[in-house]
C-alpha positions as CSV (number, residue, x, y, z in Angstrom):
1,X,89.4,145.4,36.6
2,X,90.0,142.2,38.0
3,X,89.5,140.6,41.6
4,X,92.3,139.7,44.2
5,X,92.4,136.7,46.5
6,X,92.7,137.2,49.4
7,X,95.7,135.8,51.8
8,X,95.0,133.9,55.1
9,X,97.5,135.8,56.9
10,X,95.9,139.4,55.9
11,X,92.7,138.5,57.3
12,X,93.9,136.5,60.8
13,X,95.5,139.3,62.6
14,X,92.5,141.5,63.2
15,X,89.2,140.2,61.6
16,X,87.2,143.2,63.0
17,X,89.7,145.8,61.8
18,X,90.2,144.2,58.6
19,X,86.3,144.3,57.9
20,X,86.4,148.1,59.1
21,X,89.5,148.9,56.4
22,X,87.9,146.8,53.7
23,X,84.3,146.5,54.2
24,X,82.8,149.3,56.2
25,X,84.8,152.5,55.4
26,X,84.5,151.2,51.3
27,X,80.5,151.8,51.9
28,X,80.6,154.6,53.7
29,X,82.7,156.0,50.4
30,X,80.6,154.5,48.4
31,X,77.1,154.7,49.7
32,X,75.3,157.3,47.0
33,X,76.8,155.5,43.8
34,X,76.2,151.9,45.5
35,X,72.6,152.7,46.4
36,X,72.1,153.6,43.1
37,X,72.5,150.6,41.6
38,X,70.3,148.8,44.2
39,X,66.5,149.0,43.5
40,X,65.5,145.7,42.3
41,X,64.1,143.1,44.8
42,X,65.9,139.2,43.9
43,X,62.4,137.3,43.4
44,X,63.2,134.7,46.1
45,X,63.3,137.4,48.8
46,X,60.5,139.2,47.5
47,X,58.6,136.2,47.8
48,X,59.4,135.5,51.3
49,X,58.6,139.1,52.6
50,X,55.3,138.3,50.7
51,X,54.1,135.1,52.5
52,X,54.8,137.1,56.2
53,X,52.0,137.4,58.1
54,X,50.3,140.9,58.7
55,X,51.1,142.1,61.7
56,X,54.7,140.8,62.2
57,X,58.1,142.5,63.4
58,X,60.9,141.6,61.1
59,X,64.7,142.6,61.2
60,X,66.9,143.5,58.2
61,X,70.3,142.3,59.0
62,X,72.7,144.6,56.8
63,X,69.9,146.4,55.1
64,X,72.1,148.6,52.8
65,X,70.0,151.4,51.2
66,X,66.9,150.0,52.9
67,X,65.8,148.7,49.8
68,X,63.6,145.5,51.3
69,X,62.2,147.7,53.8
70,X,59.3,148.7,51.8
71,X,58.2,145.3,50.5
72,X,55.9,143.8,50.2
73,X,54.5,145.9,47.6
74,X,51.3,144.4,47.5
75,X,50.4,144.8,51.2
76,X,51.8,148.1,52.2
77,X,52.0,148.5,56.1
78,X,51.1,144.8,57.0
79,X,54.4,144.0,58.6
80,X,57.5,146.7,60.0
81,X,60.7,146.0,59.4
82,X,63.6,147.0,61.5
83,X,66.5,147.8,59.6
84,X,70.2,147.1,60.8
85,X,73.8,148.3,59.2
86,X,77.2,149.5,60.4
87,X,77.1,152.1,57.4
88,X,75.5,155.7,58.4
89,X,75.8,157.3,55.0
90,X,73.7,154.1,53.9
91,X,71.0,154.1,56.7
92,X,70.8,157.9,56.1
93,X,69.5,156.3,52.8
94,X,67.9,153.6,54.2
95,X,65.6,156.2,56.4
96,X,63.4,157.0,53.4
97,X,63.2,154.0,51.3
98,X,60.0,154.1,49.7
99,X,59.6,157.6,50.3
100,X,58.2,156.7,53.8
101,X,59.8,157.0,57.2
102,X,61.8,153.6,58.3
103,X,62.5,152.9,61.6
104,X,66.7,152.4,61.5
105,X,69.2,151.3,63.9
106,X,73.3,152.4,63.7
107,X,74.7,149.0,64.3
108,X,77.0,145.7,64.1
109,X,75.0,142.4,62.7
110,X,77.0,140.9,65.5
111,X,76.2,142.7,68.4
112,X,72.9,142.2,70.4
113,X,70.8,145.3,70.7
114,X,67.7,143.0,70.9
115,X,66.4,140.8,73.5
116,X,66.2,136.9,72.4
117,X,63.2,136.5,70.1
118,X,62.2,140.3,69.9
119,X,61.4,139.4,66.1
120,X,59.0,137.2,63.8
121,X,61.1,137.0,61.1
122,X,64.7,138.5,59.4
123,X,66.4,138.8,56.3
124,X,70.1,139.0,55.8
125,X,70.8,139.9,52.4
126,X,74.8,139.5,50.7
127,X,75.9,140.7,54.6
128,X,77.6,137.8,55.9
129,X,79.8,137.3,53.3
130,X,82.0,140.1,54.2
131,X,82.7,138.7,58.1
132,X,86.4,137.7,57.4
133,X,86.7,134.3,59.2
134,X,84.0,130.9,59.8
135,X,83.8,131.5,63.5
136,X,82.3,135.4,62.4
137,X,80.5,134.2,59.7
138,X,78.9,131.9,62.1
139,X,78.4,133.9,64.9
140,X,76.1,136.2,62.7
141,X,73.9,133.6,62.1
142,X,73.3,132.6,65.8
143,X,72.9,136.4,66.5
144,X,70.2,136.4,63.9
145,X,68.6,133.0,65.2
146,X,68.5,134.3,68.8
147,X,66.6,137.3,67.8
148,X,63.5,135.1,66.2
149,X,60.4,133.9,68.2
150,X,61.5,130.2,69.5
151,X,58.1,129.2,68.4
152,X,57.6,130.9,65.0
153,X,60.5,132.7,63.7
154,X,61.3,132.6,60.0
155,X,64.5,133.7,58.5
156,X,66.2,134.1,54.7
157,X,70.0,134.6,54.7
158,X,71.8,135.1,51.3
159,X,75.4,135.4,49.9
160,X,77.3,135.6,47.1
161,X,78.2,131.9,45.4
162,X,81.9,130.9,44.0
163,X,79.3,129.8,40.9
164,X,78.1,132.9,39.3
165,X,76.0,132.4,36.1
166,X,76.5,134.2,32.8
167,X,74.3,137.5,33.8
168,X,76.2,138.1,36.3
169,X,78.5,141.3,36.6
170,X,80.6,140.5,39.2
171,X,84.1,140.8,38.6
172,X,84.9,137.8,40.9
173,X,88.6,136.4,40.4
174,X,87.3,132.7,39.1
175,X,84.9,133.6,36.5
176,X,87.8,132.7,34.7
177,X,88.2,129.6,36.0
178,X,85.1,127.3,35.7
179,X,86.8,124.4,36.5
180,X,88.7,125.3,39.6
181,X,85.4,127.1,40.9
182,X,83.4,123.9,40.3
183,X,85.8,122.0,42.0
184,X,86.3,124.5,44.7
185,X,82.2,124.1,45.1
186,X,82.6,120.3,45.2
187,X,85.0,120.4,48.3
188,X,83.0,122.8,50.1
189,X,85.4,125.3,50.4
190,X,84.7,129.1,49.4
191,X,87.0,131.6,48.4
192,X,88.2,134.9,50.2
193,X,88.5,137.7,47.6
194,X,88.8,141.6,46.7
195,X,85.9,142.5,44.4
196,X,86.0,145.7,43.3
197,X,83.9,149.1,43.3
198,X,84.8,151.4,40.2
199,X,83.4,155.0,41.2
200,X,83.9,157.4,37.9
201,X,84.1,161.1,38.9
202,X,83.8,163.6,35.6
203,X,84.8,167.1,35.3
204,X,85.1,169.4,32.3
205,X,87.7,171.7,32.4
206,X,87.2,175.5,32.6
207,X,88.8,177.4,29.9
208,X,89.6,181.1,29.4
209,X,88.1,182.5,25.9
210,X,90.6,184.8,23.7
211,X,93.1,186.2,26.2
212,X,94.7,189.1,25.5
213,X,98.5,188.4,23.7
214,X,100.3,189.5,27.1
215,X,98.7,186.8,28.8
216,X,98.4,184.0,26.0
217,X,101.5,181.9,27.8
218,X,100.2,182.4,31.3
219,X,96.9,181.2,30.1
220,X,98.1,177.8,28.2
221,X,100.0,177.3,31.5
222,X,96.4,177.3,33.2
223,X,95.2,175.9,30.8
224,X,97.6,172.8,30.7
225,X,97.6,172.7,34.7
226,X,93.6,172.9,35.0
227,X,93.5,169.7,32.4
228,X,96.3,167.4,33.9
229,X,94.1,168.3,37.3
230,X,90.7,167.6,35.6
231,X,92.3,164.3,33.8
232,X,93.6,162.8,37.1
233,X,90.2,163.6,38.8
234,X,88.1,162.6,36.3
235,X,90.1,158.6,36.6
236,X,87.7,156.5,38.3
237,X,88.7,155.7,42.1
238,X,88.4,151.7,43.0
239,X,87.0,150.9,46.1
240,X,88.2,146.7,47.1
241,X,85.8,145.3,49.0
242,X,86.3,141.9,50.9
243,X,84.2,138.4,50.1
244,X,83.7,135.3,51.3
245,X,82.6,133.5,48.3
246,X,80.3,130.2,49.4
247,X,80.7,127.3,47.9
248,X,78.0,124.6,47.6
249,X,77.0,123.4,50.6
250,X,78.7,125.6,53.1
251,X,75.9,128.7,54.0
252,X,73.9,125.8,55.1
253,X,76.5,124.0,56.6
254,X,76.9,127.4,58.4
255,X,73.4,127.6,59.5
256,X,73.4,124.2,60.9
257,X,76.7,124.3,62.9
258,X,75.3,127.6,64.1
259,X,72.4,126.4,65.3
260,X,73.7,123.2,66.7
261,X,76.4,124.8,69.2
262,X,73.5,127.1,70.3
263,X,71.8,124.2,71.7
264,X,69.0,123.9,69.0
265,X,68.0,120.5,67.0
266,X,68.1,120.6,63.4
267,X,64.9,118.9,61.5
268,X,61.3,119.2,61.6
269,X,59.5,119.9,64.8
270,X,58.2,116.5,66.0
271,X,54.5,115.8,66.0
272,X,54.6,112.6,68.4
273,X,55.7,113.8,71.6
274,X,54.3,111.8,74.4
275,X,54.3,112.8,78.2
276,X,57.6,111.0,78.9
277,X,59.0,110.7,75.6
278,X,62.6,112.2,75.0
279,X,62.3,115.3,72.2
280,X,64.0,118.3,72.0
281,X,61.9,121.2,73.3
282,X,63.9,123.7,70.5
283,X,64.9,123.9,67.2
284,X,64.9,125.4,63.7
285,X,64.2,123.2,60.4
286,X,65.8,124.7,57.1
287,X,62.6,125.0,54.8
288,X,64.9,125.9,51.4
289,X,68.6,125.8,50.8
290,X,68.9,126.6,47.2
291,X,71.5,129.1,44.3
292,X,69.5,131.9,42.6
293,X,71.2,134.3,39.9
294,X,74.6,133.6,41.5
295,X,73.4,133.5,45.1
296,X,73.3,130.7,47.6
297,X,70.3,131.1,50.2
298,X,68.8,129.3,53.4
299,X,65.3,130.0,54.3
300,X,64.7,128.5,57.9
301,X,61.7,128.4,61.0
302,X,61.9,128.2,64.4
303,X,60.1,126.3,66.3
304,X,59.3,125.0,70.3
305,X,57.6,122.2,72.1
C-alpha cells in the first residue's frame, strides 16, 4: 500500500497532537508486531556502542523495543544505558531486552528529566523524524546535546533518508520517483509523509459438523454470518505513521543550527589556547555525517576548554 504526503496545513495547527494521533497512539497499537520485526543492530550503531568506554552512562533517545540496550555484545555490562520513549506497550518490551533487567524511563525526547550532562554518550535511533515541524526536530537535538558531559559527550542520531537504496522495504511515496527525490536531496529539502504499518490478524472460522435437517438453514445462516465476521477481521488493519524524510545535508544542518542557538561552537576543540587568547570555552565537533542502508546519520563529541 502506498505512502501519503503529508500537507503543511495538517501538521501546523497542533504539532504535539498531531504526533500523538499519528505517531504515538500508531505504536502503542502496534508495539508487539513492530517489535518483532526489530532485532537486528544497523552496523554503524553497533560500532559506536562498541568503541564506548567501560564504565559510561548512555541515553537511548526513543529506544523502541529496547533493542540497542543490550549492546555491545562483546562486553556485556561495561556501559548502562538508560532507555527513553513515549510508548509504554514498547518500554514494557524494552524492560527485558536481552533477557536482562533495563533500567526504563516513561517519557518525551523533548522534555528534560535529566540535569545538563547527566550522560556520557546517547543514541537516537529513526526518533526524530517523526517530530512534525524543524523547530521540534531541532529542539530534540539540543535536548539530547544538553544531556552529554560538556567535556566528553559522544552522540549518534539517525533518520530515515528521501534516498532509500534497493533493499529497502519502505513503502516511502518517492521510491517511485528517483528523480524528484534526488533533486529534492539536492535542495535540501526533506519530505513530510504517511508510511504505513500493515498489521494482518487471521482467524479460521468455526463450523458446525452435520446438523440435524431442522436446523440445516439456521446453521448456513451461522455459518454465512461467522465467515463474513471472520473475513472482515481477518483484513489486515493499516496503521499511517508520520515522517520527516531527510534530505542530504539537512540532519546535519539540524545538528549544527541546534547547537549553534545553544551557544556552542561548531569544529574541533582548539589546541592553541593561550592565557589571553579569544576561544570558545564550549562546543561539539561532528566526527561522521554520513547515509547507511537508507539512513542519514551524525556522530558528534562534546567538548570544553
Amino acid at each position: 500500500m502506498p505512502s501519503k504526503a503529508v500537507t503543511a496545513t495538517s501538521v501546523s495547527d497542533n504539532p504535539q497532537e498531531y504526533e500523538a494521533e499519528h505517531v504515538h497512539a500508531v505504536y502503542d497499537e502496534i508495539a508487539p508486531h513492530f517489535s518483532s520485526t526489530r532485532y537486528k543492530p544497523w552496523p554503524i550503531i553497533a560500532q559506536f556502542l562498541s568503541s564506548i568506554p567501560p564504565g559510561w552512562v548512555g541515553l537511548d533517545s526513543g529506544t523502541g523495543n529496547g533493542k540497542y540496550l543490550p549492546l555491545p555484545v562483546e562486553r556485556p555490562g561495561s556501559m548502562w544505558t538508560v532507555g527513553l520513549d513515549r510508548s509504554r506497550n514498547l518500554l514494557d518490551i524494552a524492560r527485558t531486552a536481552g533477557g536482562v533487567h533495563r533500567e526504563v524511563v516513561w517519557g518525551d525526547v523533548l522534555g528534560r528529566p535529566w540535569r545538563d550532562g547527566a550522560f556520557d554518550y546517547a543514541i537516537s535511533i529513526a526518533t526524530i523524524h517523526h517530530l512534525a515541524t524543524h523547530a521540534r526536530r531541532k529542539a530534540a537535538v539540543q535536548r539530547l546535546v544538553q544531556c552529554l558531559s560538556h567535556d566528553h559527550g559522544r552522540a549518534l542520531i539517525y533518520v530515515w533518508a528521501i534516498e532509500q537504496d534497493e533493499l529497502s522495504k519502505r513503502s516511502i511515496p518517492l521510491q517511485a520517483h528517483a528523480e524528484q527525490a534526488t533533486q529534492l536531496s539536492a535542495n535540501g529539502s526533506g519530505q513530510d509523509v504517511f508510511v504505513p504499518w500493515v498489521l494482518s490478524t487471521q482467524s479460521k472460522p468455526s463450523q458446525k459438523s452435520n446438523p440435524a435437517p431442522a436446523e440445516d438453514q439456521r446453521a448456513s445462516n451461522e455459518i454465512a454470518s461467522r465467515t463474513v465476521q471472520n473475513a472482515e477481521e481477518a483484513a489486515p488493519k493499516v496503521y499511517n505513521r508520520y515522517y520527516h524524510m531527510f534530505a542530504k545535508g539537512e540532519l546535519s544542518e539540524l545538528v549544527i543550527e541546534a547547537a549553534r542557538e545553544s551557544g556552542l561552537h561548531v569544529g574541533s576543540r582548539p589546541t592553541n589556547v593561550g592565557p589571553n587568547k579569544e576561544v570558545p570555552r564550549r562546543g561539539i565537533e561532528i566526527v561522521q555525517d554520513g547515509w547507511e542502508r537508507s539512513n542519514y546519520y551524525v556522530e558528534l563529541r562534546c567538548w570544553r576548554i
